[in-house]
mmCIF file as gemmi writes it, N, C-alpha and C atoms, coordinates in Angstrom:
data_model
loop_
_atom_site.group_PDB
_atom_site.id
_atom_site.type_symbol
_atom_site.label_atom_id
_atom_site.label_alt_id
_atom_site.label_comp_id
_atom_site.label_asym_id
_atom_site.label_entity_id
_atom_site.label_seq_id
_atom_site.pdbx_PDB_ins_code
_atom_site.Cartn_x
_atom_site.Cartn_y
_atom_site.Cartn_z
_atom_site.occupancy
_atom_site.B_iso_or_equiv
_atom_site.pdbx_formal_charge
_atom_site.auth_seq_id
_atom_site.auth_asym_id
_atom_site.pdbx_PDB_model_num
ATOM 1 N N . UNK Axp A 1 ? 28.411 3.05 33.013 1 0 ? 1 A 1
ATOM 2 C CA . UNK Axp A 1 ? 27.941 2.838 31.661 1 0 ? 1 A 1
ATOM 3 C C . UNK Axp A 1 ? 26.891 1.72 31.683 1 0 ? 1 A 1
ATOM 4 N N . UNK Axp A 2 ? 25.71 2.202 30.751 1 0 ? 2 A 1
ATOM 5 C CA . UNK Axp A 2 ? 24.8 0.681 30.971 1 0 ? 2 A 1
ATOM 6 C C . UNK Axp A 2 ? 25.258 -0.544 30.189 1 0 ? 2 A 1
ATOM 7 N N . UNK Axp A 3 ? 25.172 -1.762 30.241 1 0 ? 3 A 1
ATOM 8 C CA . UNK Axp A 3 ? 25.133 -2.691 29.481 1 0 ? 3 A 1
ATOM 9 C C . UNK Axp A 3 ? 23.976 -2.833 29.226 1 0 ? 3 A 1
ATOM 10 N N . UNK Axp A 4 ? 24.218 -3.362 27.493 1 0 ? 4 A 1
ATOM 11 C CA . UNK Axp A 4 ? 22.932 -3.125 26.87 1 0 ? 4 A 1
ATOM 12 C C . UNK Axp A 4 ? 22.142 -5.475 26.782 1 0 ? 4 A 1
ATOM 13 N N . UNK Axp A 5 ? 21.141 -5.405 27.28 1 0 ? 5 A 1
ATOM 14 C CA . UNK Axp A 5 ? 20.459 -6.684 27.7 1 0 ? 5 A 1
ATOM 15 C C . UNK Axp A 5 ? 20.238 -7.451 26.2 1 0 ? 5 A 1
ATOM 16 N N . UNK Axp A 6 ? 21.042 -7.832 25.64 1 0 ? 6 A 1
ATOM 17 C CA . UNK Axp A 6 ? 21.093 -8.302 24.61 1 0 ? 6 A 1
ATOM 18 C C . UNK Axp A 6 ? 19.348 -9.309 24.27 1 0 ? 6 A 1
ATOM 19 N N . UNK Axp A 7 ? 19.998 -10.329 25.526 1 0 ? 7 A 1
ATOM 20 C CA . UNK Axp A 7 ? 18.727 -11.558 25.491 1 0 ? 7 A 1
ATOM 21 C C . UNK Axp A 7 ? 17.275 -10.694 25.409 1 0 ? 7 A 1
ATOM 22 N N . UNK Axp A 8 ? 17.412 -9.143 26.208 1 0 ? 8 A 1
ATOM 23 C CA . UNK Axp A 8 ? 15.91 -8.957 26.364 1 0 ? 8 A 1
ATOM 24 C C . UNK Axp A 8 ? 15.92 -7.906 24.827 1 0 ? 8 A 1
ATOM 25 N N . UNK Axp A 9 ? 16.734 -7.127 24.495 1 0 ? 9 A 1
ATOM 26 C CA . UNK Axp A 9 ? 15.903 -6.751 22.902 1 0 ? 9 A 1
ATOM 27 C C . UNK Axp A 9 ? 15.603 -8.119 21.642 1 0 ? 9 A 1
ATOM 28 N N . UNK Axp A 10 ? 16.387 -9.399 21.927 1 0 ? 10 A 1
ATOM 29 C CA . UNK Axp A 10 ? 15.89 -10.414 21.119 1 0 ? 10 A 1
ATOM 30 C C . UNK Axp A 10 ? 14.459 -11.331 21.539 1 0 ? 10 A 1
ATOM 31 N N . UNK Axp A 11 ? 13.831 -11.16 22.156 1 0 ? 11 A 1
ATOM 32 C CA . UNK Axp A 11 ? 13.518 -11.313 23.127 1 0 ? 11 A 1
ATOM 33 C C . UNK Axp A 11 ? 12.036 -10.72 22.761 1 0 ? 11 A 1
ATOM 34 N N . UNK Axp A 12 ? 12.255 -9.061 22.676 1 0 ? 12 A 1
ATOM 35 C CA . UNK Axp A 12 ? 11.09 -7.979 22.736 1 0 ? 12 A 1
ATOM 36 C C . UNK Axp A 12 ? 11.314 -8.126 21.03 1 0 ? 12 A 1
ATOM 37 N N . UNK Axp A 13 ? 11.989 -8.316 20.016 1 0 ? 13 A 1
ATOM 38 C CA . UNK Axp A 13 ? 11.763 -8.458 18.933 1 0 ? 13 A 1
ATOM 39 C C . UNK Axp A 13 ? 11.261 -9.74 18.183 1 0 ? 13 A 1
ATOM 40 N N . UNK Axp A 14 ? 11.484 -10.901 18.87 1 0 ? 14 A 1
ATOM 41 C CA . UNK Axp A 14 ? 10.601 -12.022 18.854 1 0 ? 14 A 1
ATOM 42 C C . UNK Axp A 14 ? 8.931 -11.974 19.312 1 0 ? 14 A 1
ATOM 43 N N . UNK Axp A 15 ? 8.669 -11.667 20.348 1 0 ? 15 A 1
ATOM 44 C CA . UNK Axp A 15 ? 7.594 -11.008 20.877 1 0 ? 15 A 1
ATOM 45 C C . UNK Axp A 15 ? 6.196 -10.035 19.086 1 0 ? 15 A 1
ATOM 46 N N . UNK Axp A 16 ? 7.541 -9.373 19.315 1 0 ? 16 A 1
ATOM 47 C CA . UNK Axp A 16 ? 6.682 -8.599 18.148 1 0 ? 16 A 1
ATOM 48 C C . UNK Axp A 16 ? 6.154 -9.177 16.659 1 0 ? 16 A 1
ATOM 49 N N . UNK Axp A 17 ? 7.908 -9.331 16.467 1 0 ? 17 A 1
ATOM 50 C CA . UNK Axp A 17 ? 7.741 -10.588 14.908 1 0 ? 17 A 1
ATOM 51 C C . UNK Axp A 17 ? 6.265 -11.762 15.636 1 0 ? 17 A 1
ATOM 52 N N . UNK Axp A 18 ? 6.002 -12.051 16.633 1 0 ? 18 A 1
ATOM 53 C CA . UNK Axp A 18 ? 4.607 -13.202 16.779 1 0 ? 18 A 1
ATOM 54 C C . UNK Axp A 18 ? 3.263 -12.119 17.028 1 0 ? 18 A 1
ATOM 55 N N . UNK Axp A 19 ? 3.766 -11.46 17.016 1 0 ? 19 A 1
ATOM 56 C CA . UNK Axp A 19 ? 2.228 -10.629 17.714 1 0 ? 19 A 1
ATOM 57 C C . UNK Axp A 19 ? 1.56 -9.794 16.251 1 0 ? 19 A 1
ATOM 58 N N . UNK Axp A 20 ? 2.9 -9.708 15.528 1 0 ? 20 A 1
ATOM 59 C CA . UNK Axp A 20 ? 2.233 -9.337 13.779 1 0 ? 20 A 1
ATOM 60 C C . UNK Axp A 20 ? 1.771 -10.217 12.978 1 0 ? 20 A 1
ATOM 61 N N . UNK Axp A 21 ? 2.422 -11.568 13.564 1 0 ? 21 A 1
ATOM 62 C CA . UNK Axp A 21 ? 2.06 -12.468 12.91 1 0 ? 21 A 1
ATOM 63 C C . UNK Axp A 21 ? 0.57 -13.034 12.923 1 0 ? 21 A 1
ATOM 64 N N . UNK Axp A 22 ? 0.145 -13.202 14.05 1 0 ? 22 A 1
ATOM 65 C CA . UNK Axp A 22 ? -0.898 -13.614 14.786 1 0 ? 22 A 1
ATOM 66 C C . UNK Axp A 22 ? -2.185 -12.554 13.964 1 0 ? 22 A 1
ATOM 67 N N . UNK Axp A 23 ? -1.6 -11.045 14.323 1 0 ? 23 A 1
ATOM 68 C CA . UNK Axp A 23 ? -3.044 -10.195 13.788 1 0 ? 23 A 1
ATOM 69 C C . UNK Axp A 23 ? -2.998 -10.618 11.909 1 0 ? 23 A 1
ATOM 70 N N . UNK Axp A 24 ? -1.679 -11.135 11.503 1 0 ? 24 A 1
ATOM 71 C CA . UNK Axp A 24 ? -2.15 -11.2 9.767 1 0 ? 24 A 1
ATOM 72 C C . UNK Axp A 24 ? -2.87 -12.04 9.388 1 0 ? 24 A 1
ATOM 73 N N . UNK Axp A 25 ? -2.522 -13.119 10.027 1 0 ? 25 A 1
ATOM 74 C CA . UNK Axp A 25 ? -3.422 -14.253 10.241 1 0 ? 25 A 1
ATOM 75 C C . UNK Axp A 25 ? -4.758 -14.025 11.057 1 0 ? 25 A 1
ATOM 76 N N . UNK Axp A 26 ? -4.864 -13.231 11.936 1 0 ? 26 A 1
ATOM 77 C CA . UNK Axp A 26 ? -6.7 -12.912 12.212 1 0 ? 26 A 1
ATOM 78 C C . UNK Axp A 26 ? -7.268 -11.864 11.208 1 0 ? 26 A 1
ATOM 79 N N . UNK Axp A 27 ? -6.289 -11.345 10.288 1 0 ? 27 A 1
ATOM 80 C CA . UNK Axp A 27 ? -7.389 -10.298 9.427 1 0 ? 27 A 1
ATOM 81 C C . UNK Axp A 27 ? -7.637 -10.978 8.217 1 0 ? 27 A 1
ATOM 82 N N . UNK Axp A 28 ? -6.821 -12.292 7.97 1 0 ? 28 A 1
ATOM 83 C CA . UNK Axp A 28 ? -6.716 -13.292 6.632 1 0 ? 28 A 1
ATOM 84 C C . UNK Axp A 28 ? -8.23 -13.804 7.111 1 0 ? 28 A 1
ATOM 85 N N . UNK Axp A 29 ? -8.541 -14.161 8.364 1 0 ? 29 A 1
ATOM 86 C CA . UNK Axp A 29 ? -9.065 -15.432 8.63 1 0 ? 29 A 1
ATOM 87 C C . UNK Axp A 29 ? -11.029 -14.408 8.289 1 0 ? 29 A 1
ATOM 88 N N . UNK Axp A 30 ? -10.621 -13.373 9.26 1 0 ? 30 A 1
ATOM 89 C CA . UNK Axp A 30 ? -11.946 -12.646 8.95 1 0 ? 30 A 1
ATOM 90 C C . UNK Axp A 30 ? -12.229 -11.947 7.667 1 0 ? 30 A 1
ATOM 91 N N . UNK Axp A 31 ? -11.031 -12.285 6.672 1 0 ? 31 A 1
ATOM 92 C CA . UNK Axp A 31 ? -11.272 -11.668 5.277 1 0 ? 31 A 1
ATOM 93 C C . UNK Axp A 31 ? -10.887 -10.277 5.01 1 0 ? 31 A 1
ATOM 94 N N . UNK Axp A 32 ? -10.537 -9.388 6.133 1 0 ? 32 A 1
ATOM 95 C CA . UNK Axp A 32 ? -9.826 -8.323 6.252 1 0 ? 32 A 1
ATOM 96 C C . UNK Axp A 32 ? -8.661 -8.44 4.587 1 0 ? 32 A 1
ATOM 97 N N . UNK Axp A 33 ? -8.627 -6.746 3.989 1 0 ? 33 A 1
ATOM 98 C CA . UNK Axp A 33 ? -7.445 -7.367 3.074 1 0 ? 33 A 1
ATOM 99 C C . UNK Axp A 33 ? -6.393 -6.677 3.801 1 0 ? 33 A 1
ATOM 100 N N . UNK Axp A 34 ? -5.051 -6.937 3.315 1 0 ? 34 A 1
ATOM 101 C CA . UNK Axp A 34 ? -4.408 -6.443 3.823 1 0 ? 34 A 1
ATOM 102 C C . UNK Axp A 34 ? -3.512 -5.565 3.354 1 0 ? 34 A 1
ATOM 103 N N . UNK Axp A 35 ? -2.186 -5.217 3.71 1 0 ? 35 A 1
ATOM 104 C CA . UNK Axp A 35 ? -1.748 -4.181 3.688 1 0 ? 35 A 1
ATOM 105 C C . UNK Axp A 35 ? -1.849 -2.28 3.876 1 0 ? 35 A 1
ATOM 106 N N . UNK Axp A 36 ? -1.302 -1.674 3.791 1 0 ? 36 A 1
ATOM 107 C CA . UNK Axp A 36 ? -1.552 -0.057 4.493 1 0 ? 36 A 1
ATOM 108 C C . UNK Axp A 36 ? -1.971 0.783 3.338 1 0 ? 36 A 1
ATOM 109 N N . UNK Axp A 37 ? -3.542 0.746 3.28 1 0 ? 37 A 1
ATOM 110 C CA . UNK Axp A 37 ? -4.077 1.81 2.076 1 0 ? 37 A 1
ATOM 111 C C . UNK Axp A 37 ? -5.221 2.2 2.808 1 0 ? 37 A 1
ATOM 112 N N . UNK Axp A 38 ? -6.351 3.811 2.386 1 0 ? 38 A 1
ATOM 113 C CA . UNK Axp A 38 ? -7.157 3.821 3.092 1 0 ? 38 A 1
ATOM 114 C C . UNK Axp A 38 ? -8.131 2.678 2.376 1 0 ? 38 A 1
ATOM 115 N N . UNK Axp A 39 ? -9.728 2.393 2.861 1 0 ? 39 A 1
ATOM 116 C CA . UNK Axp A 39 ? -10.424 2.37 2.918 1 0 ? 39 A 1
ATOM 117 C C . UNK Axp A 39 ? -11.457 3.507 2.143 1 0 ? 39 A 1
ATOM 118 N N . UNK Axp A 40 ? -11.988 3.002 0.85 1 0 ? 40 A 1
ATOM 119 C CA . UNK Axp A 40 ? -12.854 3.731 0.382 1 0 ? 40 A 1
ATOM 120 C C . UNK Axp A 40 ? -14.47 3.945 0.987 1 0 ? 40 A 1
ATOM 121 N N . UNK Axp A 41 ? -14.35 5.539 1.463 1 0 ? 41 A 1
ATOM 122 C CA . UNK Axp A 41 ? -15.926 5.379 2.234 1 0 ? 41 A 1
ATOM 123 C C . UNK Axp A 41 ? -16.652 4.91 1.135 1 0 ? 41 A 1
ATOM 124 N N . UNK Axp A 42 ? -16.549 5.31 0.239 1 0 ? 42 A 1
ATOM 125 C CA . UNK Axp A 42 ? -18.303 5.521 -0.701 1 0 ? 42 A 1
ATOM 126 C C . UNK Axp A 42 ? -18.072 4.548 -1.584 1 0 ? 42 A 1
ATOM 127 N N . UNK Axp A 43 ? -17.826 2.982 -1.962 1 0 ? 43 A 1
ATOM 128 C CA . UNK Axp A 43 ? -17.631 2.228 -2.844 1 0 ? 43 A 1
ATOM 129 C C . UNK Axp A 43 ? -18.348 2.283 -4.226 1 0 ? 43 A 1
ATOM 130 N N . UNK Axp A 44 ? -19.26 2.879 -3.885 1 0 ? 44 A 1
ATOM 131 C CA . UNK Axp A 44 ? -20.374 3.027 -5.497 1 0 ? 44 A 1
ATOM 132 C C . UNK Axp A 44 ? -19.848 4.479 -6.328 1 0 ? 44 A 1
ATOM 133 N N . UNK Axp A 45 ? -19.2 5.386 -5.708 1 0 ? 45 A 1
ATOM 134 C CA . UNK Axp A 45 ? -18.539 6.261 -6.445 1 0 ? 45 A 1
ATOM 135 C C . UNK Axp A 45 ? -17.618 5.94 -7.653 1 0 ? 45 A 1
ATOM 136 N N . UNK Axp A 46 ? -17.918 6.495 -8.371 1 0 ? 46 A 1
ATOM 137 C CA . UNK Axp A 46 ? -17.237 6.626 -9.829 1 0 ? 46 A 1
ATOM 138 C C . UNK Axp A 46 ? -15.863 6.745 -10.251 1 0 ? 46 A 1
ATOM 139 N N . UNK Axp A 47 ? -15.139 5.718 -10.606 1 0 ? 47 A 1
ATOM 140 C CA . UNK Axp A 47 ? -13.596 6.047 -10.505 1 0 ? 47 A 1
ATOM 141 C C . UNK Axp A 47 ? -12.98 6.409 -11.779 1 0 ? 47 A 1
ATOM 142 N N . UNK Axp A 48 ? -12.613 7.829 -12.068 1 0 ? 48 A 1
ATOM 143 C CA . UNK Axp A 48 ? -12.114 7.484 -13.87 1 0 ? 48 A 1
ATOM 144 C C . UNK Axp A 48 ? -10.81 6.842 -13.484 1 0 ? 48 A 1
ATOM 145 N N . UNK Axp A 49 ? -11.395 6.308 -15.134 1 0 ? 49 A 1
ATOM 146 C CA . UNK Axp A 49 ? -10.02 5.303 -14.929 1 0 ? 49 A 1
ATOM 147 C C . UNK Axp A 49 ? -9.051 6.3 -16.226 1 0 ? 49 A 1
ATOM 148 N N . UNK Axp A 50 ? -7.775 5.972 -16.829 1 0 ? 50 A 1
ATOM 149 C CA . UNK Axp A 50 ? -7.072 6.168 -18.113 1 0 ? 50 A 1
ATOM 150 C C . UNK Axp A 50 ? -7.718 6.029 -19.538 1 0 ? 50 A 1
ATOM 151 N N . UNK Axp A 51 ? -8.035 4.574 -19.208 1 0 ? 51 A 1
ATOM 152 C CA . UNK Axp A 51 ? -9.203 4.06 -20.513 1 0 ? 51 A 1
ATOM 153 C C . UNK Axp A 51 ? -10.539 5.306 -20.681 1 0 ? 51 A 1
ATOM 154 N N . UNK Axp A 52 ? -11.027 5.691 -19.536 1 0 ? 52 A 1
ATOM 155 C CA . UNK Axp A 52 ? -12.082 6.475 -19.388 1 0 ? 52 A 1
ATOM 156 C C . UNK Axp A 52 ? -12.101 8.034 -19.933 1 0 ? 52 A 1
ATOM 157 N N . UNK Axp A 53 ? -11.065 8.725 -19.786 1 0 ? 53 A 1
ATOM 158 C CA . UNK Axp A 53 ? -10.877 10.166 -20.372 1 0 ? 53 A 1
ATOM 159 C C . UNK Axp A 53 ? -10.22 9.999 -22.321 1 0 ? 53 A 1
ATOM 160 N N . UNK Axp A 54 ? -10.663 11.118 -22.338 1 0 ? 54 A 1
ATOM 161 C CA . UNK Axp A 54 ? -10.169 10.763 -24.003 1 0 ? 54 A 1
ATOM 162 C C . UNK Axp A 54 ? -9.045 11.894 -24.628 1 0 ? 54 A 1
ATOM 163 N N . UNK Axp A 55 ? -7.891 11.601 -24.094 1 0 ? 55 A 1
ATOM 164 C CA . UNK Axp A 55 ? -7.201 13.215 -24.262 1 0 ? 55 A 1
ATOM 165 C C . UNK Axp A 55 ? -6.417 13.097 -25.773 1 0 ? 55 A 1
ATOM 166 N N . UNK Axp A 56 ? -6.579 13.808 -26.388 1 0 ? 56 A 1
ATOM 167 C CA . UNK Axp A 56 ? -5.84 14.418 -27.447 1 0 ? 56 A 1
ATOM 168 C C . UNK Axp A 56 ? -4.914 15.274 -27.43 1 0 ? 56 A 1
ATOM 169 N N . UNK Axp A 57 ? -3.436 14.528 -27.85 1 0 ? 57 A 1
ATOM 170 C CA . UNK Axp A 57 ? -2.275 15.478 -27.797 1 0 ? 57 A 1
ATOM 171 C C . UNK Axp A 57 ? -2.415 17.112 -28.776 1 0 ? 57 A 1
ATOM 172 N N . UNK Axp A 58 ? -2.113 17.919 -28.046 1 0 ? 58 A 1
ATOM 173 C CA . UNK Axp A 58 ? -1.849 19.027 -28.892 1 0 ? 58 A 1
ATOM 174 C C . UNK Axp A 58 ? -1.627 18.479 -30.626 1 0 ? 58 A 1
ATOM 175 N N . UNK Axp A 59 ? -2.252 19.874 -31.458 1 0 ? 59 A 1
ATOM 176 C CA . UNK Axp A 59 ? -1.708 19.526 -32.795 1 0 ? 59 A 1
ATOM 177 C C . UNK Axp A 59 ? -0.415 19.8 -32.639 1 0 ? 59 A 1
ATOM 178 N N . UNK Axp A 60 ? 0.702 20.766 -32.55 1 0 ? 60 A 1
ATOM 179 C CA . UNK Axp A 60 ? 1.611 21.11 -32.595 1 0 ? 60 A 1
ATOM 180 C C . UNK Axp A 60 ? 2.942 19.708 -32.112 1 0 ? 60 A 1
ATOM 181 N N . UNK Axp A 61 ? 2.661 19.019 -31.303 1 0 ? 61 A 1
ATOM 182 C CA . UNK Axp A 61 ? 3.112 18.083 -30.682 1 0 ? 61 A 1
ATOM 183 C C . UNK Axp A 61 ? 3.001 16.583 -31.364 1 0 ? 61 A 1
ATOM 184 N N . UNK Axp A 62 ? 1.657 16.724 -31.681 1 0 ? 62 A 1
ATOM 185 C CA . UNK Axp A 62 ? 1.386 15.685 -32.054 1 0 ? 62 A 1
ATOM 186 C C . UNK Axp A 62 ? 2.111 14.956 -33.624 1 0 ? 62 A 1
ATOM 187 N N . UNK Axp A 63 ? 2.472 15.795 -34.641 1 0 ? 63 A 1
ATOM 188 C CA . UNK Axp A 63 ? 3.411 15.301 -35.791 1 0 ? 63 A 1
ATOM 189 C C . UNK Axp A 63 ? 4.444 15.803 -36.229 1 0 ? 63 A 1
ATOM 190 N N . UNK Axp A 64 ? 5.667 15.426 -35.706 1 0 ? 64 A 1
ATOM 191 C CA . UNK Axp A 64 ? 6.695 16.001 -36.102 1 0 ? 64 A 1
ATOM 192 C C . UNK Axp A 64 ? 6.955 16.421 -37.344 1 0 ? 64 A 1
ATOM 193 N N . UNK Axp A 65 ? 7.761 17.836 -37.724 1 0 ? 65 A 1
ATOM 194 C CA . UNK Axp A 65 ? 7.408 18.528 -38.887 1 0 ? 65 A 1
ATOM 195 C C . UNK Axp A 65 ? 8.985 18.044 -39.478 1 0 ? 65 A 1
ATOM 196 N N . UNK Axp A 66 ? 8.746 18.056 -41.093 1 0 ? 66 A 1
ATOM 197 C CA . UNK Axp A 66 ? 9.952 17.757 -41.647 1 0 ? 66 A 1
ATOM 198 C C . UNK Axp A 66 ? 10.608 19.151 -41.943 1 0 ? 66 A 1
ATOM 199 N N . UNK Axp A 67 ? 10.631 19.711 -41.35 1 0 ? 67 A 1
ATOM 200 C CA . UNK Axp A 67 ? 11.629 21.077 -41.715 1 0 ? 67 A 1
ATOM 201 C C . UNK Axp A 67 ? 13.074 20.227 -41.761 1 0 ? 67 A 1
């Protein structure tokens, strides 16, 4: 049966926890933003926003009937 190397997965998980650390701090430093989203190619493209469309609820929906 193997024994499992305790010291070396704390060890390889210390390692990592510094090596993420290190790149957040080099993408802070070069202004990189961060977190996991794409990258918009075309920045001058047009984004509607909510404010921007003008939707009107159905009449039917829109005032409840006093029946």
């Amino acid at each position: 049966m193997v024994k499992i190397n305790y010291g070396f997965e704390k060890r390889r998980k210390e390692m990592e926890k510094k090596r993420k650390k290190e790149e957040k701090k080099k993408a802070k430093a070069e202004g990189k933003p961060s977190g996991d989203y794409d990258i918009v190619e075309n920045p001058d493209a047009v984004v509607e926003t909510p404010e921007d469309t003008e939707e009107t609820p159905p009449a039917d929906k829109a005032t409840p009937s006093a029946e």
